[in-house]
C-alpha positions in Angstrom: 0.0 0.0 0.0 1.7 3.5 -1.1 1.8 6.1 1.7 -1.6 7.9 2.9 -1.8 11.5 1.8 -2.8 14.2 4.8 -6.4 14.0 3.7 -6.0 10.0 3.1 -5.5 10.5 7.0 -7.7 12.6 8.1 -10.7 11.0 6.4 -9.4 7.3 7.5 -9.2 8.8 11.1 -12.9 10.7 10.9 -14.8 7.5 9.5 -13.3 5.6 12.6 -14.7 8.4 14.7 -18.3 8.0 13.0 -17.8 4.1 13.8 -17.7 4.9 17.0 -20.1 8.1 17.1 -23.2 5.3 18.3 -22.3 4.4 21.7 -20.8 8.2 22.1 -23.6 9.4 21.4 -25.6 9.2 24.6 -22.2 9.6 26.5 -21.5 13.6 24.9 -25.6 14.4 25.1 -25.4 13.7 29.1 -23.2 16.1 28.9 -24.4 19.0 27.0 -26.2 20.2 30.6 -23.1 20.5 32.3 -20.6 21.4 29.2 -18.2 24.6 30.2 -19.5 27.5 29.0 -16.8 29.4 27.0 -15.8 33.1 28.1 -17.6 35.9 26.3 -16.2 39.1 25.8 -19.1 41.8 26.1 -21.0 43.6 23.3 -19.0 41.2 20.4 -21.8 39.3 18.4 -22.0 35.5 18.7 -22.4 33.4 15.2 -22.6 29.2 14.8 -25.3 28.7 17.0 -28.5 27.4 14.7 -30.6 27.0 18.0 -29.8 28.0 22.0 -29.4 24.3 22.8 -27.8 23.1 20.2 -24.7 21.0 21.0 -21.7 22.1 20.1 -20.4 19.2 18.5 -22.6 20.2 15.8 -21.5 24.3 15.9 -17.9 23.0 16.2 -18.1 20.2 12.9 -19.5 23.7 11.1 -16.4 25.4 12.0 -14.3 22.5 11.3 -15.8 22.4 7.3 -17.0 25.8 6.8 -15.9 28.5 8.9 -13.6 31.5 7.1 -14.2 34.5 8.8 -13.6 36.5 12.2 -12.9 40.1 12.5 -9.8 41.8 12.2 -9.2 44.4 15.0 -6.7 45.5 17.8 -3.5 44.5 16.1 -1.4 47.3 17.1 -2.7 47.0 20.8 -2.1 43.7 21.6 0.6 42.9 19.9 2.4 44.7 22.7 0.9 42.5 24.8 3.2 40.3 27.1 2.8 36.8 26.3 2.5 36.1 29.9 -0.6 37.5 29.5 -2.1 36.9 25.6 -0.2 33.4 24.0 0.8 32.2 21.4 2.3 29.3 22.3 -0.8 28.5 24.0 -3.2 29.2 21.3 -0.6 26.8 18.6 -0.9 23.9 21.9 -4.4 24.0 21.8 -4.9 24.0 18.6 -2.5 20.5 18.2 -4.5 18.9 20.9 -2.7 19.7 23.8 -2.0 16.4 26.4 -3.2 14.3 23.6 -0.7 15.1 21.3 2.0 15.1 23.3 2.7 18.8 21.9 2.0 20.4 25.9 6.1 19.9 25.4 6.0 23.8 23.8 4.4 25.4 26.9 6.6 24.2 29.3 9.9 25.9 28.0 10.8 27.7 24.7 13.8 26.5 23.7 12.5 25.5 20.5 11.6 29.4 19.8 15.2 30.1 21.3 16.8 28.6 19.0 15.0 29.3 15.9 15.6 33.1 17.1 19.2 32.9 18.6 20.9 30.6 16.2 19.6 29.5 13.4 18.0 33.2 12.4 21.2 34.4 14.0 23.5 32.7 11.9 21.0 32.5 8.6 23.3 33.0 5.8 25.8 30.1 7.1 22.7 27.9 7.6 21.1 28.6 4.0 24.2 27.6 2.4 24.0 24.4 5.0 20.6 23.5 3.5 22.3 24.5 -0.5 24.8 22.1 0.2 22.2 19.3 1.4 20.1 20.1 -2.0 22.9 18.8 -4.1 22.7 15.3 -2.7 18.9 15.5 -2.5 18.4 16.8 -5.9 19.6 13.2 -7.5 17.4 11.5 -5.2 14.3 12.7 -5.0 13.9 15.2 -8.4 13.1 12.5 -11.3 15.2 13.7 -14.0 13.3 12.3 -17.6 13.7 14.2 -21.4 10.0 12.7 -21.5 7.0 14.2 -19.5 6.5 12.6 -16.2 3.5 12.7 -13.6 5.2 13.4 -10.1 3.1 14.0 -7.0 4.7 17.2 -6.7 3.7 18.0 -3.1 5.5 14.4 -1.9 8.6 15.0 -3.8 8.9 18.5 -2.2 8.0 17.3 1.5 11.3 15.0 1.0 13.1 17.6 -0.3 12.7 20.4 2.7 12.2 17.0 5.3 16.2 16.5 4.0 16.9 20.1 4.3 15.3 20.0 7.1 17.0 17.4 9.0 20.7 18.4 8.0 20.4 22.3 9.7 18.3 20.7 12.6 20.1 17.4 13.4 23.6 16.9 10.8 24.3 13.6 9.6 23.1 11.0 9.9 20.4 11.8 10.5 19.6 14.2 7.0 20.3 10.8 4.9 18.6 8.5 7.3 15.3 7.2 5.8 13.6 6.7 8.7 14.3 9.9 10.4 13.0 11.5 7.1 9.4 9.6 6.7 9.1 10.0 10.8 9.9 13.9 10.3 7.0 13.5 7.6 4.5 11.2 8.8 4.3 12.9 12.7 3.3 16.0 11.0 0.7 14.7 8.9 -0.8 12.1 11.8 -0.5 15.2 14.8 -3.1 17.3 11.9 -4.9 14.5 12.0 -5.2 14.2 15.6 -5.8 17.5 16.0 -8.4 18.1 13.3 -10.6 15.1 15.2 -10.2 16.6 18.2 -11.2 19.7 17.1 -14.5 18.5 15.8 -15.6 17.7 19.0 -16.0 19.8 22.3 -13.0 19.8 25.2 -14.7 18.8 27.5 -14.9 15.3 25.0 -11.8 15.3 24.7 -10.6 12.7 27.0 -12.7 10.0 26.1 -12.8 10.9 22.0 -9.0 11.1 22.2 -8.6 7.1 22.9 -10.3 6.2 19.6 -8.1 8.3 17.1 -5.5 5.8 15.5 -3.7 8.9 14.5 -3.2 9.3 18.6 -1.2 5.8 18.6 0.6 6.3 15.0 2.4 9.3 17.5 3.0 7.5 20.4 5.0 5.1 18.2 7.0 8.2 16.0 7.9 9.7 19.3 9.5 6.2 20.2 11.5 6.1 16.9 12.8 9.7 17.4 14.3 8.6 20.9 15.9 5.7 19.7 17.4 7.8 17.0 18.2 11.2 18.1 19.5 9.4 21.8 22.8 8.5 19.9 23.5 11.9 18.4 23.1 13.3 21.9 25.4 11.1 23.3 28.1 12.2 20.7 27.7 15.6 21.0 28.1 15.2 24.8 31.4 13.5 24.4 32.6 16.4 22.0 31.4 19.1 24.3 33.8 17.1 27.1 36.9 16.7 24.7 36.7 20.3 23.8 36.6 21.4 27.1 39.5 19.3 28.0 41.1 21.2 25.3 40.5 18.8 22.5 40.4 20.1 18.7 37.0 18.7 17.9 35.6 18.5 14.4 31.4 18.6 14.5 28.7 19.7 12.7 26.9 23.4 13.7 23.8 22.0 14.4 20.7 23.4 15.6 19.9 20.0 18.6 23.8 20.6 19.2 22.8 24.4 20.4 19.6 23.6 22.2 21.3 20.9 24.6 24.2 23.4 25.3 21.3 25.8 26.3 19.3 23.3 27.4 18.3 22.4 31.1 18.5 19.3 32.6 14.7 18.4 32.0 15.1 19.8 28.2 17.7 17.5 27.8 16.0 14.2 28.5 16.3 12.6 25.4 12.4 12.0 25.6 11.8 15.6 25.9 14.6 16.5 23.7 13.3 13.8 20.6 9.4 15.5 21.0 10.7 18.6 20.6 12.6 17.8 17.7 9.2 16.0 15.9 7.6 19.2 16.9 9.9 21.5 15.2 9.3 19.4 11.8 5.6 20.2 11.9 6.7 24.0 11.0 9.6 23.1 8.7 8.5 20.9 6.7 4.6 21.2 5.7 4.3 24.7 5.3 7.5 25.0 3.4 6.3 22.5 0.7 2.9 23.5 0.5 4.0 27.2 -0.4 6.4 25.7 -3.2 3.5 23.6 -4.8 1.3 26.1 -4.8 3.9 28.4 -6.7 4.4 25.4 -9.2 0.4 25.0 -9.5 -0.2 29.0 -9.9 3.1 28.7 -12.4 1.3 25.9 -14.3 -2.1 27.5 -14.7 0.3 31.1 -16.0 2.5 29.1 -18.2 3.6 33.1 -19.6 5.4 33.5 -16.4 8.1 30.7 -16.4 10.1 32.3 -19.2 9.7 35.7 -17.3 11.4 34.1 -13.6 13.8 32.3 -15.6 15.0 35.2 -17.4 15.7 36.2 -13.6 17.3 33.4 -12.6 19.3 33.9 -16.0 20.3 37.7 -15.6 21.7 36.7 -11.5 23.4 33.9 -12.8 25.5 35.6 -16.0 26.1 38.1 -13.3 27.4 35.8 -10.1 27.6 33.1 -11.5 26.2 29.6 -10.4 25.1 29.7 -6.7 27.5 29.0 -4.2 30.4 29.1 -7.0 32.1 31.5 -5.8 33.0 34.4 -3.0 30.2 36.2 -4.0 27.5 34.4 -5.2 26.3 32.4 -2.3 22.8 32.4 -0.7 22.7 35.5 0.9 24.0 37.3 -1.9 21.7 35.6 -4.6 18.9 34.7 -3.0 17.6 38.2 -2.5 18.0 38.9 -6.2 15.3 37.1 -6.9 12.8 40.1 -6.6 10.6 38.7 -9.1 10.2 34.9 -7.7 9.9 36.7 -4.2 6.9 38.8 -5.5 5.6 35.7 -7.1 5.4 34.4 -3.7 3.5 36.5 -2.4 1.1 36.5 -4.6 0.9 33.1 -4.4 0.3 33.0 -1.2 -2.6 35.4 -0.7 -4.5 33.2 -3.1 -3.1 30.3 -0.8 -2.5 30.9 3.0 -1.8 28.5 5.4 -4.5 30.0 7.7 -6.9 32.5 7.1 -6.9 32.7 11.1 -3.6 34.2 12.1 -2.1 35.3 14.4 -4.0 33.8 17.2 -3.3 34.5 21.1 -5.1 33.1 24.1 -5.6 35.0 27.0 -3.8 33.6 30.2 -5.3 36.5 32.1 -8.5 38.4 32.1 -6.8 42.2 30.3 -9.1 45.6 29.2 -8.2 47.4 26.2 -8.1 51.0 25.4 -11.2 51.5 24.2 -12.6 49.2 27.4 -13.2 46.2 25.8 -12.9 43.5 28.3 -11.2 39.8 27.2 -11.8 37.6 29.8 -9.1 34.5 30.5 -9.3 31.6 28.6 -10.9 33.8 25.5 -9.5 32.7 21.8 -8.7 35.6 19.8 -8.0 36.0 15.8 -8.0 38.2 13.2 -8.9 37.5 10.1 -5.7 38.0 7.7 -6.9 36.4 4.8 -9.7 38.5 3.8 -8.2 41.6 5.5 -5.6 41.5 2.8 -7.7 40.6 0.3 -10.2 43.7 0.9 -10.4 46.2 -1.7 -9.0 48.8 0.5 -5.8 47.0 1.3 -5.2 45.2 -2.4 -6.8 46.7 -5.4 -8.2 44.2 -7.7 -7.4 41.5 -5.2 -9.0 39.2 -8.0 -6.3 39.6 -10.1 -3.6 37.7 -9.7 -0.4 39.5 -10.7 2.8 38.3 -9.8 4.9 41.8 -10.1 2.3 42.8 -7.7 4.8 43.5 -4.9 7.9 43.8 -7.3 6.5 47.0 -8.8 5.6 48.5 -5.3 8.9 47.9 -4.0 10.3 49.6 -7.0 8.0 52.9 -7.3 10.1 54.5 -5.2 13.4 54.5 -3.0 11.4 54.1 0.3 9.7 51.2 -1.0 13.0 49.1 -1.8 13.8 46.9 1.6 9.6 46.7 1.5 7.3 44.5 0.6 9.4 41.3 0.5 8.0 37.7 1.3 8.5 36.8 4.9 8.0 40.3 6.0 5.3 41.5 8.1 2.9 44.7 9.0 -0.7 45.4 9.4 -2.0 44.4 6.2 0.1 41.3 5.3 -0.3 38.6 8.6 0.9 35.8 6.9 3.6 34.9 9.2 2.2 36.7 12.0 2.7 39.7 13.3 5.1 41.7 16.3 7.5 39.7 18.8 6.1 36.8 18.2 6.0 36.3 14.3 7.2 33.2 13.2 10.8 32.8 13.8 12.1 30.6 10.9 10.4 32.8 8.0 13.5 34.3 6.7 15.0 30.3 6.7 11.6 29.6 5.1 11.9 31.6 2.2 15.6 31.0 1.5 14.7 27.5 1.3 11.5 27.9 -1.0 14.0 30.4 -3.4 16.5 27.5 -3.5 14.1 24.9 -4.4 12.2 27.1 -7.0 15.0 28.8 -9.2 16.8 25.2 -9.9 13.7 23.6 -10.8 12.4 26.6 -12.7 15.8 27.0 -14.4 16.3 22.9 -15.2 12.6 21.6 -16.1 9.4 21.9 -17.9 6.2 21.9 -15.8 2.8 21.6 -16.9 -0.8 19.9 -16.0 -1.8 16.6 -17.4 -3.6 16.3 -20.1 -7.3 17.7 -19.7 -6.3 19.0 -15.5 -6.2 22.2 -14.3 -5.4 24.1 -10.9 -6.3 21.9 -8.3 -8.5 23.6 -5.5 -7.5 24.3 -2.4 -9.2 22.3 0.2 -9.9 23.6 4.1 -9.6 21.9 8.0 -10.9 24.7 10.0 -9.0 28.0 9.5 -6.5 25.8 7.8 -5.8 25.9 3.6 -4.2 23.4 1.6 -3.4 22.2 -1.6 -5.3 19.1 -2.6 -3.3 16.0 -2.2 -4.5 14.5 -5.3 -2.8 17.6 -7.2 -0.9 16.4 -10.2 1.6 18.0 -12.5 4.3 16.6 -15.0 7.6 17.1 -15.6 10.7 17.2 -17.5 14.2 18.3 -17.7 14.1 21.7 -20.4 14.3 21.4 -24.2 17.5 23.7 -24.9 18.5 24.7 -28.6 
């Protein structure tokens, strides 16, 4: 049987939630009387409700399947909120399921934010050309390289790619060429959405009984086990390195990222248990959304076939000029990457069309706080904005129908102010799409290095198009969340030259 796709999973995991719906049943009615009452922030309007006693596994399978909107308001006042106070760590836990998952891991230290922020942001230009490096070797693996057209499951073969990437900044070798290791990294992500999405159709207060009949739950459990027994060995030699260099020892390791985190780690953030769930954790950011971003690219490329020639002409002009990346003193990442204005506004193009949330950024309040204007959030309240359709309002992005791709290139460029704006992986008040204030995501700059090096060697060396009689596939949506149908095909081949 070939591997199950994210939605393969999710709808595997939901019809063995119906099987068992029955006997539920009576269990989560006895107790809709007694179910907590969420907290209500006074004067906002209330929507999902169909009926005053309607139970809210109903309002909350809605949500899962058709909910897009929330407003958009307050930004600039709480994001100055401390996050002892409004969280985002706590709104990403509870969103994964919490105890269940095994993802409660992220609230009880932050070294994984650390040292996204402190090293591997820090250091970013040694770490791109780290993860250029790793391509090489990847690139003869998993990129099939045929003169005739060839159907590729484009959103696999790029999950491999960024899962190796991935694995070399985070972890060194072995582990970046270890195939185990690299479907784990993989196959956690997809199974802790999966948990997560079934969790999510049902109530919390449900949670604790639903959560022992979700396969996904187990599939976890199991991953998490793998991860020790793996990642235990690498600790161990990086332990015996740290002693022989302080004995004065010339010592000849990889920079990596778990290297860093156990020399700032504590004791109890060292337990190989902890430290291996933290690890799995930090895939579920590196990997899915990475790929996603760079088959939606190739999909919105495929269904504007005019703009290929247009990105590689790019691609062209930075190469004739620096040569080949990383040939040279002055051609590697982080002085050709950012030359790719045009692929970068492409991006972000791309991307409104496709988010990976239209929720975002999201912040639970760990303490009751009242806002300028006297609005009162009570603890425990959710809050969101809606960044999808707040950047795709009229107001904010004329013609947001349109989809043009020099969109951002031609703002950047209509004046001298406007240069070091506008760029993908940058955030303000309009553009949410890595969040917004301290607490943006951290590895967005690593992010969109990666997705540049991915996309300007496949644009420059191959053909893309749809199959016969296919077009864009739609985007498909798990609650706030957007992404690509799994079924998505394109085919490939290496470029006709002459």
């Amino acid at each position: 049987m070939g591997r199950l796709t994210p939605l393969h999973r999710v709808i595997a995991s939901l019809g063995y939630v119906q099987i068992i719906g029955i006997p539920l049943g009576a269990f989560l009615f006895s107790l809709l009387l007694f179910k907590r009452r969420n907290p209500k922030v006074h004067g906002a309007p209330d929507f999902g409700n169909r009926w005053w006693w309607e139970p809210g596994l109903l309002t909350q399978s809605r949500f899962t399947f058709g909910a897009r909107v929330l407003p958009n308001k307050y930004l600039s006042e709480l994001r100055l909120v401390p996050p002892t106070q409004l969280s985002a760590v706590r709104a990403q836990v509870d969103n994964l399921g919490h105890k269940w998952t095994h993802t409660n891991i992220m609230t009880e230290s932050n070294l994984h934010f650390r040292v996204i922020q402190n090293k591997l942001i820090a250091e970013l230009p040694k770490y791109l050309d780290i993860a250029k490096d790793e391509l090489e070797y990847a690139w003869k693996i998993e990129i099939p390289h045929s003169q005739e057209w060839q159907e590729v499951n484009v959103q696999q073969m790029i999950r491999m790619l960024v899962a190796r990437l991935s694995a070399k900044v985070f972890m060194g070798y072995p582990a970046c060429r270890n195939v185990e290791w690299l479907n784990l990294s993989i196959d956690f992500s997809i199974d802790m959405f999966t948990a997560a999405f079934t969790l999510r159709m049902f109530p919390p207060w449900t949670h604790p009984v639903v959560a022992h009949f979700i396969p996904a739950r187990y599939r976890i459990k199991r991953n998490l086990k793998t991860a020790e027994r793996i990642i235990r060995p690498l600790m161990d030699m990086h332990r015996v390195a740290a002693q022989k260099r302080a004995a004065g020892e010339r010592v000849d390791e990889e920079d990596t990222l778990l290297n860093w985190m156990m020399d700032h780690g504590d004791e109890k953030e060292n337990e190989p248990e902890n430290m291996s769930t933290r690890q799995a954790i930090l895939t579920l950011a590196s990997i899915h959304t990475t790929s996603m971003a760079v088959a939606n690219i190739l999909f919105d490329l495929c269904a504007r076939p005019e703009w290929f020639h247009v990105l590689r002409d790019e691609i062209s002009q930075i190469t004739n000029e620096l040569g080949p990346i990383g040939s040279g003193p002055n051609s590697e990442a982080k002085d050709w990457l950012p030359r790719l204005e045009k692929l970068d506004s492409f991006f972000i193009e791309s991307q409104r069309f496709n988010p990976p949330i239209l929720l975002g950024p999201q912040r639970v309040a760990l303490k009751s706080l009242t806002l300028k204007d006297g609005t009162y959030i009570p603890a425990g309240s959710r809050i969101s904005w809606a960044s999808h359709h707040h950047l795709n309002d009229p107001a904010v992005t004329p013609r947001p129908e349109l989809f043009d791709p020099l969109r951002s290139y031609h703002r950047r460029h209509s004046s001298p102010e406007q240069m070091n704006k506008h760029l993908a992986g940058q955030t303000n008040m309009d553009n949410l799409s890595f969040g917004y204030g301290k607490l943006s995501c951290p590895g967005r700059a690593f992010s969109v290095g990666e997705i540049k090096l991915i996309l300007a060697r496949l644009i420059n060396q191959f053909e893309f198009k749809f199959p016969e009689g296919k077009s864009r596939p739609l985007n498909m949506y798990a609650d706030e969340n957007v992404f690509p149908d799994p079924e998505g095909r394109i085919i490939m081949r290496l470029r006709q030259r002459g």
